[in-house]
C-alpha angles and dihedrals in degrees: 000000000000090000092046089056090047095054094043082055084049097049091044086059096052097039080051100055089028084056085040106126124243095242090069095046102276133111109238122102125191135211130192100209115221125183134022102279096105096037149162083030095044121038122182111277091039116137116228111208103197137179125179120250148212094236135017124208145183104278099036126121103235125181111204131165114260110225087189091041097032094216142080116285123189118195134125119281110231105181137024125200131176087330103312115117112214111204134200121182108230097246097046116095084206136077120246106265087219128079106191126172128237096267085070094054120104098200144292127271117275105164140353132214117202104237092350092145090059096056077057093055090054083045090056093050120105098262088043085049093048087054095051088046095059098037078050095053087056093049114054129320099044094043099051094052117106106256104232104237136253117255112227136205109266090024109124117252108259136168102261112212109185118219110242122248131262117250116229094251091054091071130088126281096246084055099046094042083049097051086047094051086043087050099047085051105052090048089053095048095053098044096046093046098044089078095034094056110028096025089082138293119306095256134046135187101244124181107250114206101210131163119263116252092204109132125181119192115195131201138159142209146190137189114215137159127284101279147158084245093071140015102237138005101275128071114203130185137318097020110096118246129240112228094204083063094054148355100219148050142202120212119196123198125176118202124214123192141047125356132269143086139325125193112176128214137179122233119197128200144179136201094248089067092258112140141178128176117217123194120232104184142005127255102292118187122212130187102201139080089264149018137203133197147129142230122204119227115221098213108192093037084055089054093044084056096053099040084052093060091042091057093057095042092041088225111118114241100229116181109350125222108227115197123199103195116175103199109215125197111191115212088246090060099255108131118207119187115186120184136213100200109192129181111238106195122170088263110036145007110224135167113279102209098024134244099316088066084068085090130044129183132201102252089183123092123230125233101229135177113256137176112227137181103258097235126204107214117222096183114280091359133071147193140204104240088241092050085051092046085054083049104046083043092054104044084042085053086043090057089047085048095050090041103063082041093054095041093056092047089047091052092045086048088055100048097043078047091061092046103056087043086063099050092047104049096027103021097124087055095056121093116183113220140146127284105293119223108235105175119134089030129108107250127209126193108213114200098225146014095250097061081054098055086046086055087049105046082049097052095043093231145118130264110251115206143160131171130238132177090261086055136273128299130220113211121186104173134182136184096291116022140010130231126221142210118170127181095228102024085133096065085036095052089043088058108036129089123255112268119219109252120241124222088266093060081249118136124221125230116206091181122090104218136348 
């Protein structure tokens, strides 16, 4: 599981920098699709994913600028001469009137995301907006800007002047490549995990059309006297049955498949279209897979019926078709009715349709219920909903990720940025030297550099300062008291006790150095 996890983590990153677009240094291009000109396969509000290409064939989607329609067009591209690519939309019955080459191309398409565009449009609005600002601010612009200090309580009181802050394109390439990538996967992941958990639940109970297993095997015997006609007393199927040897027969049929109810009847049938249906035996349920039994047909009696008919219609019977049907009712509601037709002539009783008509199968499907994975759809390509919702959580734990990481390098950007601000503009009035003691001393936090320039260009000295891993500090002092910048004093201040406060509203340092 833990190495599942590990590889869907994996597999978010590179869809991430493989979807990343191509105005922050990746190669992907996207294209929202309006009218009918590619359907049925794009409808407006569709989402092209595209990348360029090597090579472009016949058959590819293709998105290139329109010079004539000054605007981007995406259909296939169906010739290629001498470099020129000629394009149709699969819905126009017209060739496009433009045939540009492949340096005006944009990209072919790679995937596409069924109203796709539209999510975008939810994720532009100003709650979507509100969600990509804030993810934004992590990431990059609000956490490199320099926090204003607490006052606190024994502090003089100085006019406080706030450092502006950086804008995003100030920082370095690595930062702004990493709030992009932040951004990109927060996005995805919204947009990917707005349909997985609130589409529906993952599965869903879905009708299944699946063949019937059902199955009848016929078969018939007869008991007659000892004969030339037959070897021994008992004729079995298929051989067909003398009627001078015996007046009835017994016919045998074994279901397989669900369970239900049979109930068997006899048609019969002349050729005069004359019909009339008997019943054999009563409803009869059965719990298993399966269920035998056997009717006796009453020959004679059979005849006597149809003669009877024939007498009153003056048509003569001739050979009669008898059908066993043993009507079957599954407990799910499917009916299967398989029938045995036999030929009943004055002489003889013999298969209709031959040996093969001894076994029936059910040839219908039957509508069952089925749980099945809900699936979103993204073109050709699909995804369980749970998949979809792995995925949305990853690429969303891959944006907090990404976030901390680019928070720290922003803040880091920014610090290394202030520094090299200092040595530029005030560099001749800086002197590196050790941490300086300043116990005993009145010390006074100043809110900016530049105060502390101003102390020093009043007081006619140098800047002292030294680094440390908590920053570097800035020192002007005079006869009776020093004055302080330090790169970090807000995390410091957040984290130091309170110091008492003296008569002059000073505050006193034991500490020597930051």
């Amino acid at each position: 599981m833990r190495t599942l996890r590990i590889l869907v983590v994996l597999l978010a990153v590179a869809a991430g920098l493989w979807l990343l677009p191509t105005a922050i240094g990746g190669g992907a291009s996207y294209v929202v699709t309006t009218g009918n000109s590619m359907e049925p396969g794009f409808q407006t509000g569709d989402l092209a994913v595209l990348h360029r290409a090597d090579s472009y064939n016949p058959g590819d989607v293709v998105a290139y600028r329109s010079a004539r329609m000054d605007t981007i067009v995406m259909h296939r591209i169906v010739a290629v001469n001498d470099g020129e690519y000629s394009f149709k939309g699969d819905n126009n019955i017209f060739i496009d009137p433009e045939t540009p080459s492949s340096s005006e191309f944009i990209g072919a398409l790679v995937v596409r995301i069924p109203q796709g565009g539209a999510w975008l449009e939810h994720l532009a609005s100003p709650a979507g907006l509100g969600v990509a600002a804030f993810i934004l601010l992590i990431a990059g612009t609000g956490t490199a800007s320099l926090s204003r200090r607490n006052r606190r309580p024994g502090r003089p009181s100085m006019s406080r002047k706030t450092t502006s802050r950086p804008s995003f394109s100030s920082f370095p390439a690595p930062v702004r490549i990493g709030g992009a990538v932040v951004v990109l996967s927060a996005a995805l992941g919204v947009a990917i995990g707005l349909p997985a958990w609130f589409g529906g639940p993952v599965e869903r109970t879905a009708i299944a059309e699946t063949p019937s297993t059902g199955k009848m095997s016929f078969s018939y015997q007869a008991t007659v006297a000892q004969s030339p006609v037959y070897d021994g007393t008992t004729v079995t199927s298929p051989d067909p049955v003398f009627r001078n040897l015996t007046e009835s027969l017994e016919i045998g049929y074994v279901y397989n498949g669900e369970p239900g109810s049979v109930q068997v009847t006899a048609e019969l049938s002349a050729g005069s279209g004359w019909h009339t249906s008997i019943p054999l035996s009563p409803p009869s349920d059965f719990t298993d897979d399966g269920y035998e039994g056997s009717v006796l047909l009453d020959l004679d009696a059979l005849e006597a019926r149809a003669r009877a008919a024939a007498e009153v219609t003056g048509i003569p019977a001739g050979p009669i078709t008898v059908s066993v049907t043993p009507h079957i009712e599954t407990a799910a509601g499917h009916s299967f009715s398989p029938a045995l037709h036999l030929v009943l002539a004055p002489l003889q009783v013999s298969l209709k349709d031959g040996p093969a008509a001894l076994t029936v199968r059910d040839t219908a499907t039957v509508a069952q219920p089925a749980v099945a994975a809900r699936l979103l759809q993204l073109g050709n390509w699909s995804i369980s909903a749970m998949d979809a919702r792995v995925l949305s959580l990853a690429l969303l734990l891959i944006a907090l990720l990404g976030g901390v990481i680019v928070l720290l390098g922003g803040k880091h950007a920014v610090a290394a940025g202030e520094r090299a601000v200092i040595r530029r503009r005030y560099g001749s009035l800086l002197v590196s030297v050790g941490p300086v003691p300043l116990s005993g001393r009145r010390v006074f936090d100043v809110a900016d550099f530049e105060s502390l320039v101003k102390l020093a260009e009043r007081f006619g000295s140098l800047i002292l300062h030294w680094q440390t891993d908590d920053g570097e500090t800035f020192l002007v002092q005079d006869d009776s008291a020093t004055y302080r910048y330090q790169e970090n004093a807000h995390d410091a201040e957040s984290s130091r006790p309170a110091a008492p406060s003296s008569d002059s509203g000073a505050t006193s340092d034991s500490g020597g150095g930051c």
